[in-house]
C-alpha positions in Angstrom: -148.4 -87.2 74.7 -150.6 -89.0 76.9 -154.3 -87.7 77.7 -154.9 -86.8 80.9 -156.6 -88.9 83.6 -159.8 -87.0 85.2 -161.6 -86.9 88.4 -164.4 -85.1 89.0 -166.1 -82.4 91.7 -168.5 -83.9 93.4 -171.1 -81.4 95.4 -172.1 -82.4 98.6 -175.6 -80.7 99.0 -177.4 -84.1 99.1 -178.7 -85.8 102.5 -177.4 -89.7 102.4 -178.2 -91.7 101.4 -178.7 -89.7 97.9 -175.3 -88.9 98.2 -173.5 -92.2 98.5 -175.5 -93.3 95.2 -173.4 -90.3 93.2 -170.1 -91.4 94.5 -170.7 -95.0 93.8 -172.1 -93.5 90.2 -168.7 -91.5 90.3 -166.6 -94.9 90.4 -169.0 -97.1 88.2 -168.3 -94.1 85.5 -164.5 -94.8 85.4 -163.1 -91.4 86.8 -159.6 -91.9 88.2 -160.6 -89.8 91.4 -163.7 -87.3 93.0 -163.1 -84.5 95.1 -165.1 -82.2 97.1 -164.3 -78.3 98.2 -164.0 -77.5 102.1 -166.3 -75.0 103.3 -169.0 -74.7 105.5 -171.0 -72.9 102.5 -169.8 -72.8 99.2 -170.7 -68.8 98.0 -173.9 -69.1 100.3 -175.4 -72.6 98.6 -176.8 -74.3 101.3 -177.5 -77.1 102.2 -173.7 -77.7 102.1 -172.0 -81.0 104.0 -168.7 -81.4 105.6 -166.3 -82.1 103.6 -164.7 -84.7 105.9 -167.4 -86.6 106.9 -168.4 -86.8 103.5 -165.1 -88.3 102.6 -165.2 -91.1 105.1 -168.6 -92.0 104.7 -168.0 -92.1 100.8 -164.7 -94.2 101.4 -167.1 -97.2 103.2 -168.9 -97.3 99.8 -166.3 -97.0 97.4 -163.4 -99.4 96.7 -161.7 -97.9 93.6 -161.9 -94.2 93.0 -159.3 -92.2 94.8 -161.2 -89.5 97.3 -160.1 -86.1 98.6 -160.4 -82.0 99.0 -160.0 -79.5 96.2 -158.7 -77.8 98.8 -158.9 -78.1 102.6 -158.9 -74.5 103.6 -157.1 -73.4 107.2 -159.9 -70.6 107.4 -161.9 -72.8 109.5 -159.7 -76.2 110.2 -156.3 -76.5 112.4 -153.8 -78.9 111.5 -154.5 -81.0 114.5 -157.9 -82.3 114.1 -157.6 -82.0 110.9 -154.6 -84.8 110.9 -156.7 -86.6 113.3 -159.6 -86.7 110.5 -157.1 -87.7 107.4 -156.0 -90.4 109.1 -159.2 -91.5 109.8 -160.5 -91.2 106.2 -157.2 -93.1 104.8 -158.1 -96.0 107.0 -161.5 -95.9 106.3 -161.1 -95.8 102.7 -158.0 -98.6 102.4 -155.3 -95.6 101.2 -157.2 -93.9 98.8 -157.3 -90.4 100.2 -155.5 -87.1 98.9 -155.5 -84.1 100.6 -155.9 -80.9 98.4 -154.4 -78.2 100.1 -154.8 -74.1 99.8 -154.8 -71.0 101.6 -158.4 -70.7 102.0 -160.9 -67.9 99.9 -162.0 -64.5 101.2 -165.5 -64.9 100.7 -167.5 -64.4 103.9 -170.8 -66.8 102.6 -168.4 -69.4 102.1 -166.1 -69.4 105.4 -163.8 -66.3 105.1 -163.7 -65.3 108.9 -166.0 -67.4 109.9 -164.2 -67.9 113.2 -164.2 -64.3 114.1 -161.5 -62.0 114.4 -159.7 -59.4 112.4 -159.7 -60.1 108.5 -156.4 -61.7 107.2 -154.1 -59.3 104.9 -153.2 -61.5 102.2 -149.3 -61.6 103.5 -151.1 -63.5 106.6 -152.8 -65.7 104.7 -150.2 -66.9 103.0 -148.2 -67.3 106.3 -150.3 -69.5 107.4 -151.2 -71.4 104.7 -147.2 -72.1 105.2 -147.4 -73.0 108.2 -150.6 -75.3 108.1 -148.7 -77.3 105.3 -145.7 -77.7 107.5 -147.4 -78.5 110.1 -149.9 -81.1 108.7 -146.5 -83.0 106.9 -145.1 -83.1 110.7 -148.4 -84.5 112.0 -149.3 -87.1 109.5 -145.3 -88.7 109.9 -143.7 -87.7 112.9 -144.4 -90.3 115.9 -145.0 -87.6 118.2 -145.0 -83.6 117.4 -145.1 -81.0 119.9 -144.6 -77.3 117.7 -145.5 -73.6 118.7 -145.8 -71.6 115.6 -146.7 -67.8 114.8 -150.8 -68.8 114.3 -150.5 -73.1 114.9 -149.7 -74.9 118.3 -149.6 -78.5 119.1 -148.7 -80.6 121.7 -147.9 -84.2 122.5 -149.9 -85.0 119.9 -149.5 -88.7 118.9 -150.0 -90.1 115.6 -149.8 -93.9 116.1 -150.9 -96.2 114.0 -150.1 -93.5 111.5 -151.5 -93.3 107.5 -152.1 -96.1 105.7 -149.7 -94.5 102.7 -146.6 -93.9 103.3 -144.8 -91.9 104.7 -147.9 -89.8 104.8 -151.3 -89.2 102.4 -150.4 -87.4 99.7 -150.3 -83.5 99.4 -151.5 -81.6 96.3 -150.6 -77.9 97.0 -152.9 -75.1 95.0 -150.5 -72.3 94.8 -150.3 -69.8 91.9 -148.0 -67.2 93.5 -144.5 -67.9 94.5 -144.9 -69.0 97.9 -147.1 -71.8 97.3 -144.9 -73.2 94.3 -142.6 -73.7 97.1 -145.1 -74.8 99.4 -146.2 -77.4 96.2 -142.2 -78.2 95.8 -141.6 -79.1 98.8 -144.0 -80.9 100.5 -146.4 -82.0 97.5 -146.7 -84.8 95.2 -148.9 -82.5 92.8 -149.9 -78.9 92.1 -153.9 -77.7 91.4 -154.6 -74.8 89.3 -157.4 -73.6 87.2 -157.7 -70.9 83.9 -159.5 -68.5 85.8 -157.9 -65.5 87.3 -154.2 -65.0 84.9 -155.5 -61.7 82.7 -155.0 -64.1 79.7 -156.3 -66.5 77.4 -156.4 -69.7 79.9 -154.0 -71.6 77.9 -151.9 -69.3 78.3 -152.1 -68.7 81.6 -151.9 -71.8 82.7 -148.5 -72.3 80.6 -147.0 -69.1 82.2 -148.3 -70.7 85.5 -146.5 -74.0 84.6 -143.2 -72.2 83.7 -143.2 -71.0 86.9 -143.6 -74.0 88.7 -140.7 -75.9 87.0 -138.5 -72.9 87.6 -139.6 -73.6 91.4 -139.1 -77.2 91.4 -135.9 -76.6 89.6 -134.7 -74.7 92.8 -136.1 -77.3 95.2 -134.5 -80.6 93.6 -138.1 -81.5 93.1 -140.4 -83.2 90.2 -144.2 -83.2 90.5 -146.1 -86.1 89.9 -149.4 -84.9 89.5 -150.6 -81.5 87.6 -154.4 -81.2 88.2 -156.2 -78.5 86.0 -159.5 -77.3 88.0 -162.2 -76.9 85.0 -165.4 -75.0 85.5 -164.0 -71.1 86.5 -163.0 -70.2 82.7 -165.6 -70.2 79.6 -164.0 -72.7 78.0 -166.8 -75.5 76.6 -165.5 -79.0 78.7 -168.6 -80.4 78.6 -170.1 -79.2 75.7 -170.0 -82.2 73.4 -167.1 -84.8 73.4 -165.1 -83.1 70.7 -165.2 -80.7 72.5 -163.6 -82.0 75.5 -160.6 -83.9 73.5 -159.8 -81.0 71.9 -159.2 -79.2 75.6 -157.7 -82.0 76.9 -155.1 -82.3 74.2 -154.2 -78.8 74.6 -153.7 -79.2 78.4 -151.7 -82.0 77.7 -149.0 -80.8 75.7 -148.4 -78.2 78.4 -148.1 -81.1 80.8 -151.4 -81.5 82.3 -152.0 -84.8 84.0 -155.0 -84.6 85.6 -158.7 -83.1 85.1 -161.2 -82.4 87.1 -164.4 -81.5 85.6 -167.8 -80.5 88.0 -170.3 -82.9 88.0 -173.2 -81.4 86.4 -175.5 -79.1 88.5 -178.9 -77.9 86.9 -179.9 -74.1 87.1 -176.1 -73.0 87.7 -173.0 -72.3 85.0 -172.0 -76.1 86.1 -175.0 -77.4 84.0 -174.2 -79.7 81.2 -175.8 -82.9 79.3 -175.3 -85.6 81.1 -174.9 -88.1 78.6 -172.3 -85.9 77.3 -170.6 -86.6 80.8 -170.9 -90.0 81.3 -169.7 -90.4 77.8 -166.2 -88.8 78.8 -166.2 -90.7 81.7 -166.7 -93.9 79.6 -163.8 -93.0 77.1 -161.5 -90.9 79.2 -161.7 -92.6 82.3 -159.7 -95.8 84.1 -159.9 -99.3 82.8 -162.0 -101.6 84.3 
């Protein structure tokens, strides 16, 4: 059993040059990769950056740490500027980006119907988180894509010079229902989940989860690389002391965890934790240097 690497969740609520200081604090810790959620709010917290802007300008001040979304959502972005935008960011950052990838939250004071319009049934939601994905893979590899979808349309849309990874940046797909497996199977090289939300324990949940997905991967010819557990939505005590963390992170493990991502600590909120306690995971758990 091998422990699993970790990342962590960065929060972009701090003006720059503030904010490039915590990302290059984020790679001087160790941590494999740091993410950021896509929102225009985050639950109404404001101030609240852009997620892809962020990115870029933390890829100029980074060399190491891998950088990406936990998870672009389609409630606000289409696939075509935001293709334009990953591209971008992988150049910038020398093929270090990932792209988290979801169907987007319901909350209005984050970005839930933001745009307008009629809310989405949840069948919608998921039909278009389908066809974001697909639509995305065809952008980021296909020399030129023209495609007119149910909700999606692009046209002539170029994508030379193309990523800097190939054949694209990698996909990691949060799905817990069926559709998304497939979505994860079939155009991901990793799967996100978190505790929160199964009616069970969250070990258990997250190994019913897991189950499902190999059943699913099973059906598409397909083996995940990466298994991320999202921390933080569960009361389980991550940060509470070291011990504490080990002890999480060799359950996780044996399900087949390979990745965590824990929030970096946030005074005032249920994200607050001692920060030596932190950096002391980081220091232990995190890459080689």
């Amino acid at each position: 059993m091998t422990t699993p690497r970790i990342g962590t969740l960065m929060w972009p609520m701090q003006s720059w040059p503030e904010a490039g200081g915590l990302w290059r604090r984020a790679e001087d810790l160790g941590f494999r990769h740091a993410w950021l959620y896509d929102h225009i709010a985050w639950r109404g917290t404001t101030p609240w950056y852009d997620a892809y802007t962020t990115l870029a300008a933390a890829a100029a001040v980074t060399s190491r740490i891998r950088i990406g979304t936990l998870v672009t959502s389609p409630n606000f972005r289409h696939p075509v500027p935001a293709a334009h935008a990953i591209r971008t960011i992988d150049h910038v950052s020398g093929g270090r980006v990932t792209v988290g990838i979801g169907a987007g939250g319901t909350r209005r004071n984050s970005d839930a119907g933001i745009l307008g319009g009629d809310d989405w049934t949840p069948d919608e939601r998921a039909s278009r988180f389908a066809e974001w994905v697909g639509l995305l893979d065809r952008l980021l590899t296909a020399p030129e894509t023209s495609f007119e979808g149910t909700y999606y349309t692009a046209r002539e849309v170029v994508q030379e010079p193309g990523c800097v990874q190939r054949p694209r940046v990698p996909f990691v797909i949060a799905g817990d229902g069926p559709r998304g497996m497939r979505l994860a199977a079939r155009y991901g090289t990793g799967w996100v989940t978190s505790p929160h939300g199964g009616g069970r324990e969250p070990l258990d949940t997250v190994r019913s989860r897991l189950g499902a997905l190999r059943t699913t991967c099973e059906a598409e010819g397909r083996e995940l690389a990466d298994l991320i557990l999202l921390t933080g939505f569960s009361e389980e005590p991550w940060l509470e002391s070291h011990e504490s963390f080990a002890d999480l992170a060799g359950r996780y493990a044996e399900l087949g965890i390979t990745e965590i991502a824990l929030h970096w600590p946030r005074p005032g909120t249920r994200f607050e934790a001692d920060m030596k306690v932190f950096e002391a995971i980081a220091a232990e758990y995190g890459e080689a240097r």
